[in-house]
C-alpha positions as CSV (number, residue, x, y, z in Angstrom):
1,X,1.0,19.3,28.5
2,X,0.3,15.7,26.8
3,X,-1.7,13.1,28.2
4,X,-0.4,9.5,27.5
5,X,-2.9,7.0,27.8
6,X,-1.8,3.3,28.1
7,X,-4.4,0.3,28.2
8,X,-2.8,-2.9,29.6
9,X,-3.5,-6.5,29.7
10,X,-1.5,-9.4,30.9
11,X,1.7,-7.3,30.2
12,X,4.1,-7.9,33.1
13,X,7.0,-9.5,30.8
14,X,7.4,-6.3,29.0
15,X,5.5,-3.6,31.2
16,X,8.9,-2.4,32.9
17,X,10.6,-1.2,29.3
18,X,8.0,0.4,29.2
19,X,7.3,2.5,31.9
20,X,11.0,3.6,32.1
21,X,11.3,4.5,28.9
22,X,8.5,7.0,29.9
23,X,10.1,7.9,32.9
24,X,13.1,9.0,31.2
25,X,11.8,10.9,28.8
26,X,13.5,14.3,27.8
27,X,10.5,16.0,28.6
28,X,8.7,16.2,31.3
29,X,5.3,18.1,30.6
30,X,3.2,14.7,29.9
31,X,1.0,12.5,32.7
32,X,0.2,8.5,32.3
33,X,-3.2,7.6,32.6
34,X,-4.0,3.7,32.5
35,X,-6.2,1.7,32.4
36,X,-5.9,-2.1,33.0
37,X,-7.9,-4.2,30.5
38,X,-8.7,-7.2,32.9
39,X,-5.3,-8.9,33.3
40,X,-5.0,-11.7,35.5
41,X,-0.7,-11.8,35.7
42,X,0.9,-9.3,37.7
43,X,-0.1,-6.2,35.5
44,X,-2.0,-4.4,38.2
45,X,0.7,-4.7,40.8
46,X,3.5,-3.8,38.6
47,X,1.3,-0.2,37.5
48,X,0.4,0.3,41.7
49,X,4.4,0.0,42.0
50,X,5.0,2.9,39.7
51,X,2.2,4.7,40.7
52,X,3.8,4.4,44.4
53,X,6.7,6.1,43.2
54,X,5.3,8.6,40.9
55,X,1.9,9.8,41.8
56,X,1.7,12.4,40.4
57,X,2.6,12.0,36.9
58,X,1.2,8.0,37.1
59,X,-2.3,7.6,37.6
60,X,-4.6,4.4,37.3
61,X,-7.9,5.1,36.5
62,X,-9.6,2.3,35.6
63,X,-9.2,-1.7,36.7
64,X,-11.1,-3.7,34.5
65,X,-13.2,-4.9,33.0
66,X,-12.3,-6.3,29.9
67,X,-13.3,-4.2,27.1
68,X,-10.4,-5.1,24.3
69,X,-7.9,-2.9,22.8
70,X,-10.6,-0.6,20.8
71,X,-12.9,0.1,23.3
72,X,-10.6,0.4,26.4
73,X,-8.4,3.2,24.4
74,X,-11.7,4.4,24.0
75,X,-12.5,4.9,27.2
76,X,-9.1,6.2,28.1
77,X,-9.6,9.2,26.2
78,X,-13.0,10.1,28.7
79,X,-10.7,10.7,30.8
80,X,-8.2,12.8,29.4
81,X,-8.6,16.4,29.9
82,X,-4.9,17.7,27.8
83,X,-4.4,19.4,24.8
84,X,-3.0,16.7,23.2
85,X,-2.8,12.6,23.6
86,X,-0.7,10.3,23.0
87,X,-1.1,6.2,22.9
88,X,1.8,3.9,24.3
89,X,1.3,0.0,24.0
90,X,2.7,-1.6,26.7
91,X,5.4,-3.8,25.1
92,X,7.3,-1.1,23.3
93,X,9.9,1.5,24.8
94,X,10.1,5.2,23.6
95,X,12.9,7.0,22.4
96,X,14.1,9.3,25.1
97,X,12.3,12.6,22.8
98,X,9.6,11.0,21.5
99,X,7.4,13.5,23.8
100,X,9.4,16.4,22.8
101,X,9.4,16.2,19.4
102,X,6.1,14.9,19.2
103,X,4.8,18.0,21.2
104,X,7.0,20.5,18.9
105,X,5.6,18.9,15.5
106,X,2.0,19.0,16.6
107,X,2.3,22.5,18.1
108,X,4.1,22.9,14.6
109,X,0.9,21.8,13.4
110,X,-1.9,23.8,14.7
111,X,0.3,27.2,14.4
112,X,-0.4,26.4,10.5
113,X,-4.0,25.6,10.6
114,X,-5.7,26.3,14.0
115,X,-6.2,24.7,17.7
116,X,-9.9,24.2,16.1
117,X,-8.6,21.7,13.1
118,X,-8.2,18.1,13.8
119,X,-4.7,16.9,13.7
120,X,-2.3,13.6,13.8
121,X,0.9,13.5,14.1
122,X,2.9,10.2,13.5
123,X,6.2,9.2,13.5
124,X,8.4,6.5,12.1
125,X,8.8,3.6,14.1
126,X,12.0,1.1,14.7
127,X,10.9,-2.3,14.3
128,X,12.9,-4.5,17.1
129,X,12.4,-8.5,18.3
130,X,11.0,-9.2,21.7
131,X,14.7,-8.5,22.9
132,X,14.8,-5.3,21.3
133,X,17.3,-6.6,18.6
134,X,16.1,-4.0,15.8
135,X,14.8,-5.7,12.8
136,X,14.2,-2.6,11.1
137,X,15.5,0.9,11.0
138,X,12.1,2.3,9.6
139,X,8.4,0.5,10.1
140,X,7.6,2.8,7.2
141,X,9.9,0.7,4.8
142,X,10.0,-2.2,6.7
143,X,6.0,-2.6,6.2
144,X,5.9,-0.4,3.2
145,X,3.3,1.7,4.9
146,X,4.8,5.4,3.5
147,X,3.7,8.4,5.2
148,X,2.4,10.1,2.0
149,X,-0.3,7.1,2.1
150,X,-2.1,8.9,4.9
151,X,-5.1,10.3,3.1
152,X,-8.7,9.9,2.9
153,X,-8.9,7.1,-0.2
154,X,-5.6,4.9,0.7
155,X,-6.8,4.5,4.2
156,X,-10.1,3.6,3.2
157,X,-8.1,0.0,2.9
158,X,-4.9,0.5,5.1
159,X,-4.1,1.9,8.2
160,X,-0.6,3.6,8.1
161,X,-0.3,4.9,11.5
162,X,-0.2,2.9,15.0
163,X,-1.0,4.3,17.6
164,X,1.9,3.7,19.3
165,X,3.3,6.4,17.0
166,X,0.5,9.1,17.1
167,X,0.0,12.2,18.6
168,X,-3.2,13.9,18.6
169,X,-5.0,17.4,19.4
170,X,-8.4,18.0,21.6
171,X,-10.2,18.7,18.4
172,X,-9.6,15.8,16.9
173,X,-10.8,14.1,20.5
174,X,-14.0,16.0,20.2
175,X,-14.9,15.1,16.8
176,X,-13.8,11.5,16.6
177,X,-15.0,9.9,20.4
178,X,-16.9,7.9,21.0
179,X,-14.8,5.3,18.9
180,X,-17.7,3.1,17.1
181,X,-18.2,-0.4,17.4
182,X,-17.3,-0.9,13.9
183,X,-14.1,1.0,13.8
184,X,-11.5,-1.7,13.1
185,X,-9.4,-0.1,16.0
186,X,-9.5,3.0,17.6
187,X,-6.3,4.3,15.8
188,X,-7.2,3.6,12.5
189,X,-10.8,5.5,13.1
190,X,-9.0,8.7,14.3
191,X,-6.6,8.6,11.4
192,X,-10.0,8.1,9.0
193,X,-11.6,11.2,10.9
194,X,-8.4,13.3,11.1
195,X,-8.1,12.7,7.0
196,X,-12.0,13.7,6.4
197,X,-11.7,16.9,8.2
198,X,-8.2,18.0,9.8
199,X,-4.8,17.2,9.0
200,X,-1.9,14.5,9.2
201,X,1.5,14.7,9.1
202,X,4.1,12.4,9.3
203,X,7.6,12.4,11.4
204,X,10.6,10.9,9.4
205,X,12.3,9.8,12.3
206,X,11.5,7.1,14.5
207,X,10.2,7.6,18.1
208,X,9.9,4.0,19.3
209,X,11.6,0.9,19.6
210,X,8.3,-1.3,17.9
211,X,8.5,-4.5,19.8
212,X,7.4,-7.8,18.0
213,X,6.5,-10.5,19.5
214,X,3.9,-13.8,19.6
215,X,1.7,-12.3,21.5
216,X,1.2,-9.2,19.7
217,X,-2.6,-7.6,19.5
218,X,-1.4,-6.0,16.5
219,X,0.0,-8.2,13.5
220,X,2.8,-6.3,11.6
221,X,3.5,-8.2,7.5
222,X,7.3,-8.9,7.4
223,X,8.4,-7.5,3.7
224,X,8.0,-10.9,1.4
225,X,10.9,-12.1,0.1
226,X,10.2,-14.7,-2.4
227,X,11.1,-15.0,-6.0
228,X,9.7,-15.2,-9.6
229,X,7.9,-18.2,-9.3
230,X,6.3,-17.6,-6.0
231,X,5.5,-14.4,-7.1
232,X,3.7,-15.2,-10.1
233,X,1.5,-17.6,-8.2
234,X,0.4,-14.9,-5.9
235,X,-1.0,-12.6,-8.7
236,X,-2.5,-15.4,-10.6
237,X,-4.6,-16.4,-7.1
238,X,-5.6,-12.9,-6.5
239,X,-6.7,-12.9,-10.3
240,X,-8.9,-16.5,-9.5
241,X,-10.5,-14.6,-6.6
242,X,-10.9,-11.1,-8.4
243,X,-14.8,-12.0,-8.4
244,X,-15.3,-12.6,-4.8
245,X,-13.6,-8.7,-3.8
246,X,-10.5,-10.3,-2.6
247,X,-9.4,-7.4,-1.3
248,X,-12.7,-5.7,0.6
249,X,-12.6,-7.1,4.1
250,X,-15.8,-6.6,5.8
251,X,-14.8,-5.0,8.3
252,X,-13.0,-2.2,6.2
253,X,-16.8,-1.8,4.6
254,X,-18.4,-1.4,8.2
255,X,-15.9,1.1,9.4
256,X,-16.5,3.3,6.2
257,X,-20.7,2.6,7.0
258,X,-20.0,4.1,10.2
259,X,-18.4,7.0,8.9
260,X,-20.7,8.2,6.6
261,X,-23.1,7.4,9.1
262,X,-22.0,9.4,11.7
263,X,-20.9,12.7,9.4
264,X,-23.2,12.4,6.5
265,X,-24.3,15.9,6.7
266,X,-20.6,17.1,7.7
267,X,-18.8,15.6,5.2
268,X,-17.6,17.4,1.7
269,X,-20.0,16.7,-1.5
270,X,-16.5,14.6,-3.1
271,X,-16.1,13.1,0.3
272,X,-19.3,11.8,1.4
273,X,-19.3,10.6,-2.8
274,X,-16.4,8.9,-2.0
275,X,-17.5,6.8,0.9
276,X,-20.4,6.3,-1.3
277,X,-19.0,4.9,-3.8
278,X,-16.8,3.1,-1.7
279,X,-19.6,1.1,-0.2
280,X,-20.6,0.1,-3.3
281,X,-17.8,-1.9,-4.3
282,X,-18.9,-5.2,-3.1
283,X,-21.8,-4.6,-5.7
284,X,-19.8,-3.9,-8.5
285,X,-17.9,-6.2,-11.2
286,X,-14.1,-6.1,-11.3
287,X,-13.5,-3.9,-14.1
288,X,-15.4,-1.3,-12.2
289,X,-13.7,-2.0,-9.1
290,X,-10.7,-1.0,-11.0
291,X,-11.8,1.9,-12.6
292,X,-13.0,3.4,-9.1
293,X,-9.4,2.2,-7.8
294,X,-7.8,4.4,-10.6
295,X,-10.2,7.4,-10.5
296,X,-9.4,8.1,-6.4
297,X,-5.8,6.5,-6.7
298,X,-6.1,3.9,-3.7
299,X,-2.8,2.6,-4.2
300,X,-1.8,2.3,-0.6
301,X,1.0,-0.6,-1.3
302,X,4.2,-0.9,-3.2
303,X,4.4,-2.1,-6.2
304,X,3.8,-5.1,-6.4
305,X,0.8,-5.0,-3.4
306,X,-0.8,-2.6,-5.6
307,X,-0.9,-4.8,-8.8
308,X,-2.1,-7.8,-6.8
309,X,-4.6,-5.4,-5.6
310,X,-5.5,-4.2,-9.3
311,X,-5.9,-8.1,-9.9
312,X,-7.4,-9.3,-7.3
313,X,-10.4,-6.7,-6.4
């Protein structure tokens, strides 16, 4: 049994996909809990309507008030009581065995390392247009965001994994909630817990049709296409701005704090060193930056990311 949790807010052009792609899903051992984020469209009367005609598997447990993405996933999870969750968005559509396989790779999972070891599971994703014209077979390639990225050092700067494409086990839950403040969203904090002391794993094959859009909470970087010139330009800025950490977003830095914060005394002696270290970067001149770059390999782009990110930190 999986619990699905879906926070909404303003979502009524898209909701619908939505809520039958879950309703025709291969399996049927999951239940929808959502909450509603504060919309003022017709979000709430949309989820009453498929609650009407599936009570049992649909239930609303929350109606406001507006809390933002972060926090009202957060809150979700309070009120989960399954084995394992799962996180929809409400303007994508899942594959008909999304739930299936995603079950089956997680129970995959813990037979290898224990119902007591945090886990993630996350799949592949198919990037689409807000008419579900796919852009991309593979959100992977399409965002160069590889599945092998998904360890403690990389995702200190990147988050590989939406949540949209995660499934999760009660230990995980137990170790990770409450979601802090600083966590830059909810997804990427379990995937930084879940890294520090569980596992992750990564499904090849895509369980969701990944809808873009205008309005989308979370911004997904088209691959550049540019040439020489252009190219050239890029690295030279990032070389200009080496001084002022280009690349250390401040927010990045308070969701490692919080981190170390919380598991200080949990934490692995290279681990908590890491963070550590981490930290320190703003502190540090570039050629140091660089050397702690190479010492823990945080290469979490392609190629060409990573050199502007050699330059530029």
């Amino acid at each position: 049994m999986v619990d699905i949790l879906l926070s909404t807010f303003n979502g009524e052009r898209f909701l619908p996909d939505l809520l039958d792609s879950l309703m025709g899903q291969s399996c049927e051992s999951w239940r929808l809990l959502v909450r509603d984020d504060g919309s003022h469209d017709q979000t709430p009367a949309l989820l009453q309507h498929y609650q009407s005609r599936s009570p049992r598997r649909i239930q609303i447990v929350e109606i406001g008030p507006n809390l933002g993405a972060s926090r009202s996933f957060g809150r979700l999870c309070e009120f989960s009581s399954s084995p394992y969750v799962m996180f929809c968005d409400q303007d994508d559509v899942w594959l008909p065995h999304k739930v299936e396989k995603s079950l089956e790779s997680i129970a995959g999972l813990e037979s290898l390392h224990g119902a007591e070891t945090p886990l993630v599971v996350f799949s592949d994703l198919i990037v689409a247009d807000e008419n579900l014209n796919v852009l991309h077979r593979s959100f992977a390639r399409y965002c160069r965001r590889p599945g092998r990225n998904a360890v403690l050092p990389r995702l200190l700067l990147r988050n590989v994994a939406p949540g949209c494409s995660m499934i999760v086990n009660r230990s995980l839950l137990r170790k990770a909630l409450p979601v802090p403040e600083e966590a830059v969203m909810y997804d990427y904090w379990f995937m930084l817990v879940a890294a520090a002391f569980g596992r992750i794993a990564h499904m090849d094959e895509p369980t969701v049709l990944y809808r873009r859009h205008e309005r989308n909470v979370f911004e997904v970087e088209a691959p550049r296409r540019e040439g020489l010139g252009a190219t050239l330009a890029r690295l030279r800025t990032a070389w200009i701005f080496r001084h002022k950490g280009y690349y250390l977003d401040p927010r990045i830095l308070q969701q490692a704090n919080a981190l170390l914060l919380r598991f200080r005394d949990e934490l692995s002696a290279e681990r908590r060193s890491l963070l550590e270290d981490f930290l320190q970067l703003p502190m540090l001149p570039p050629k140091k930056r660089k050397v702690f770059l190479l010492k823990h390999r945080i290469f979490p782009y392609g190629l060409l990311g990573n050199l502007e990110l050699l330059l530029g930190i």
